[in-house]
N, C-alpha and C positions, 0 to 999 in steps of 0.2 A: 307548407314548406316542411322537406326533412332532412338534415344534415344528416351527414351517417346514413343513407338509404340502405335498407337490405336487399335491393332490388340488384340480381348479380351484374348488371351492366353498368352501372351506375354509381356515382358515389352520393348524390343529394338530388334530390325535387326540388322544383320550384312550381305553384302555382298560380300565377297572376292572374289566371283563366280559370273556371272552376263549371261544370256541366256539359252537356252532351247531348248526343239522340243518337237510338242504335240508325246503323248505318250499313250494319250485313250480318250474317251466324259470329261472326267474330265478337260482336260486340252482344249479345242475346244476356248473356251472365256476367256481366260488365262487374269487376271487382269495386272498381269507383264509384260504383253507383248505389253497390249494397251498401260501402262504407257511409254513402252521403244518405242514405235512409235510415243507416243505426247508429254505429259509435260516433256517429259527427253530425245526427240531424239537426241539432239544437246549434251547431256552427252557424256566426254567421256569411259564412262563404259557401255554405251546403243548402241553407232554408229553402225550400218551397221548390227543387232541380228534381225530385225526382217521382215519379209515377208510379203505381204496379200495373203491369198488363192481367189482358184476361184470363191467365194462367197463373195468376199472383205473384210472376216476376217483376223483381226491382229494375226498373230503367229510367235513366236521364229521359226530364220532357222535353227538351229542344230546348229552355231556355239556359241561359249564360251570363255568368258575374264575372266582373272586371275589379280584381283585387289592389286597390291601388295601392293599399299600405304594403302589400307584400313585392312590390315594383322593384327598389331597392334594395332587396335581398343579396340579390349577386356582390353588389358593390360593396357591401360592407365583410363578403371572406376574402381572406387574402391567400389565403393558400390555395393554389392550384388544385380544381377538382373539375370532374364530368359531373355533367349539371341534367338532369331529364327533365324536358321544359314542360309545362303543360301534363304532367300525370294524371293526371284529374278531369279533362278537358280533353278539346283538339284547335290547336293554336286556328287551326284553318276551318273551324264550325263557319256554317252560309253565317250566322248570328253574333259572329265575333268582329265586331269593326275592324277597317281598317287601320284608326288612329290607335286602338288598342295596340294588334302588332305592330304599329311602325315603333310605339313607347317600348313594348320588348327586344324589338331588334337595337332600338338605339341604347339598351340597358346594355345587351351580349356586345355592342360594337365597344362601349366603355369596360368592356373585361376583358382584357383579350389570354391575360392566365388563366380566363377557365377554356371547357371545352363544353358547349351545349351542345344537346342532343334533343331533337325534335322529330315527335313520330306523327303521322296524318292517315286519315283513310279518305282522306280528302285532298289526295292529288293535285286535282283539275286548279286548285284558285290557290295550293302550296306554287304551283306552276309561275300564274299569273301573277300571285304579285311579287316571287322573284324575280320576277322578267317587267315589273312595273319601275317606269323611271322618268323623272322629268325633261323638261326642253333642256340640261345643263348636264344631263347623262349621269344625275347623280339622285339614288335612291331615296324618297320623304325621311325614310327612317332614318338616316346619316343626319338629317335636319334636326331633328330631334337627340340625336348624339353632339353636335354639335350645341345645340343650346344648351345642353347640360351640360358640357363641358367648360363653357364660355359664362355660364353664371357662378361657377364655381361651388356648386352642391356641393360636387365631391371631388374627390383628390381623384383624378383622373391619371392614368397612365399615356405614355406617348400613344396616338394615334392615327391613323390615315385612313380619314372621314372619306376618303374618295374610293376607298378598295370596296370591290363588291362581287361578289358574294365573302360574306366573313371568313374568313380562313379558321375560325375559332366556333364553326357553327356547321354541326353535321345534320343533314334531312334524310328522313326514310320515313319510308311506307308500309304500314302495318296489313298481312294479308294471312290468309286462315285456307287456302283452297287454290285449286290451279285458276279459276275464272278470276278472283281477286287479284290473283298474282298477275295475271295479264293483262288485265284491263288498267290497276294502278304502276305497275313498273314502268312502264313508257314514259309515262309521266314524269314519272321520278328520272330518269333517265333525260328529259326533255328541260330539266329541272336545274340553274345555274347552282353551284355547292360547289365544297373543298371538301366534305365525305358524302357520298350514297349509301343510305344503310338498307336492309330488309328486317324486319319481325314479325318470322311466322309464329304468332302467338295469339290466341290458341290454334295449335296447326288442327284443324277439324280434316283435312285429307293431303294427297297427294300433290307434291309442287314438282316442276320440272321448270329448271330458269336458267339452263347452262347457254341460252341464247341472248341471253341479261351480262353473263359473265364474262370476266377479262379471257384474253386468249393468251396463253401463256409465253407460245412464240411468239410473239405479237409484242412481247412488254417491249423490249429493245427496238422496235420499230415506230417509232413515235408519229408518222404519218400515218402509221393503220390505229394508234389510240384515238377512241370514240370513248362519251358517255358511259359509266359501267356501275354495277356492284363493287362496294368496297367493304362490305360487311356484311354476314350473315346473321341472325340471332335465329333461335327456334325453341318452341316449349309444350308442354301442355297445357289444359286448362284446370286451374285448383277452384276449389269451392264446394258447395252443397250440391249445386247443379251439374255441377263438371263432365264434361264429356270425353271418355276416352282417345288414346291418342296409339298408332297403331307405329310399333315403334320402326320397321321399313321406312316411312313415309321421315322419321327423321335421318338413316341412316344414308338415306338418299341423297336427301340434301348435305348432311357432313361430308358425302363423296363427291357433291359436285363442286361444292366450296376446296375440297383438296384439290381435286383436277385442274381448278379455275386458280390453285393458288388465293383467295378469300379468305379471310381470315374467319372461322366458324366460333358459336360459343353457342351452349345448349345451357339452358337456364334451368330447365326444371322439367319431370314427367310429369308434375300436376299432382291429382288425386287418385290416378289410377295407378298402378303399378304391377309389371307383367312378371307374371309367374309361371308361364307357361308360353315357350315358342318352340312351334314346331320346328322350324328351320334349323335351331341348335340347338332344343332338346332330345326332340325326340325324332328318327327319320322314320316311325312306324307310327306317325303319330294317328289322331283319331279326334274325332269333333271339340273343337276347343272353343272358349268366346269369355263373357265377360260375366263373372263372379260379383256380384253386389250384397252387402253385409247382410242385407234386411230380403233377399230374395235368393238364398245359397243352393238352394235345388232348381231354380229355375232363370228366368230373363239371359239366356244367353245370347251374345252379340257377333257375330262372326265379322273380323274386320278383316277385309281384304286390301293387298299391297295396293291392287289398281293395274291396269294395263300398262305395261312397263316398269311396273315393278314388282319381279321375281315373282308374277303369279300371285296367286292368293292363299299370301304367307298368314298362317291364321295362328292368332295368338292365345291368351287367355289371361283376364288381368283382373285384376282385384281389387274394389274401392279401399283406398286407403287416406293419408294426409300427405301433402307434399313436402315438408321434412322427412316423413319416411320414406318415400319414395327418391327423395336424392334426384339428382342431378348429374350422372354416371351414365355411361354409354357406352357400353359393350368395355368396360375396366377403364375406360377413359375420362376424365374431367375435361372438357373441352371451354379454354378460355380464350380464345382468340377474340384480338383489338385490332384494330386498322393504327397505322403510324396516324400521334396525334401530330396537326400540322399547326408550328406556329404564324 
């Protein structure tokens, strides 16, 4: 758990759930995973979760803790904050019980001041068990909010055990590439919620999701409203490992989020940071790519826009630390939030 997160979307962690298993390039350099191998191995919420592959990266082995003592976290802030459920985890791991999530859902249905936020790459069974419900059309988890209301742990706020999906409890899917993006967004989209998020982090390529997106004529038309994006986020990847991020591929997406009206927010460039773009450096420009501290006369990386975007905009960028490379986008801070809904 962190109160105060530094994380830019967020205002605190919670993690009731703690491990992992990679799941695609997105997850390869998993930040949670280093932490739970170094400055938190001897945790014991971290012991014995994570592996090195044959390359001697760190990665979550598939298995999964259930933190019960940290269950009641939420309940005991009072002050209204965005809460990122599961940082550490994926609430919807194949290995994470059901009776687990129903206790966290029935934690976020006893808060309704905060706003959770819950990220998946795991789709398919965020789906099912939103869409899971009994002979009485009323969610396991509410059961569970219900008895804890009804024993009188805690000083409970007014509730309606019967609303579902929580109004207080935003889902999105986390995707790094256009296959990602296609294959989990439907889902999400298929997915009962009061917000749909995306986070492309680490963006590893090119996205195009303006068919995910609201229509803008369309908003005043309330029989042509379907399922949609109500959030974008996007970043790069930080760490030792960190993979370049080619900066088109986020300007893209900041344009498709304007056009869609979406609300964007760019979190971070990561580790690499660009010091050379031909597109608005230089228009005579000449072979550019990627500058690494320990390899400066050579490993160069050409990263191309991608088919549909502007050609093969080629940049040139420089390992650096993600404090130094900021969070800036063409002179822009980009912080866009979706209306929180109570």
């Amino acid at each position: 758990m962190a109160d105060h997160s530094k994380i830019e979307w967020t205002d605190a962690t919670w993690n009731p759930i703690t491990g992992c298993s990679l799941m695609s390039e997105g997850c390869r350099f998993c930040y949670a995973a280093e932490l739970a191998a170094t400055r938190l191995k001897n945790h014991p919420s971290r012991v014995g979760l994570t592996k090195k592959s044959a390359a001697g990266v760190v990665q979550f082995n598939g298995k999964v803790r259930f933190n019960d003592d940290w269950l009641d976290q939420p309940l005991r802030w009072r002050k209204p904050r965005m809460i990122f459920v599961c940082a550490h985890a994926d609430l919807f791991h194949e290995n994470v019980a059901d009776d687990w999530i129903d206790k966290i859902f029935a934690v976020m249905a006893l808060c309704p001041q905060h706003t959770f936020q819950v990220l998946t790459k795991r789709p398919e069974r965020m789906k099912k068990y939103m869409q899971r419900r009994n002979d009485n059309a009323h969610h396991p988890a509410m059961d569970y909010a219900a008895l804890m209301a009804v024993t009188g742990c805690w000083d409970t706020p007014a509730l309606d055990l019967l609303a579902w999906p929580l109004a207080n409890v935003w889902l999105g899917v986390s995707v790094e590439d256009q296959v990602t993006a296609d294959t989990r967004i439907p889902y999400l989209l298929d997915t009962p919620a009061a917000v749909r998020f995306l986070s492309a982090e680490p963006l590893l390529g090119p996205v195009q999701i303006p068919e995910y997106m609201p229509n803008p004529l369309w908003n005043d038309l309330p029989s042509w409203k379907e399922p949609e994006i109500d959030w974008v986020i996007a970043g790069g990847e930080s760490g030792r490992n960190a993979r370049p991020m080619h900066p088109q591929w986020v300007r893209d997406l900041r344009d498709q989020c304007a056009a869609a009206e979406v609300p964007f927010l760019f979190k971070q460039w990561g580790s690499w940071q660009v010091v050379y773009d031909r597109d608005r450096d230089d228009p005579d420009w000449r072979e550019c790519g990627t500058i690494d501290r320990k390899t400066p006369n050579g490993q160069w990386l050409n990263l191309s826009g991608g088919q549909g975007f502007h050609g093969e905009s080629v940049v040139r960028v420089a390992r650096t630390h993600k404090k130094t490379s900021g969070r800036v986008l063409d002179g822009v801070t980009h912080d866009g939030f979706p209306e929180v809904r109570s």
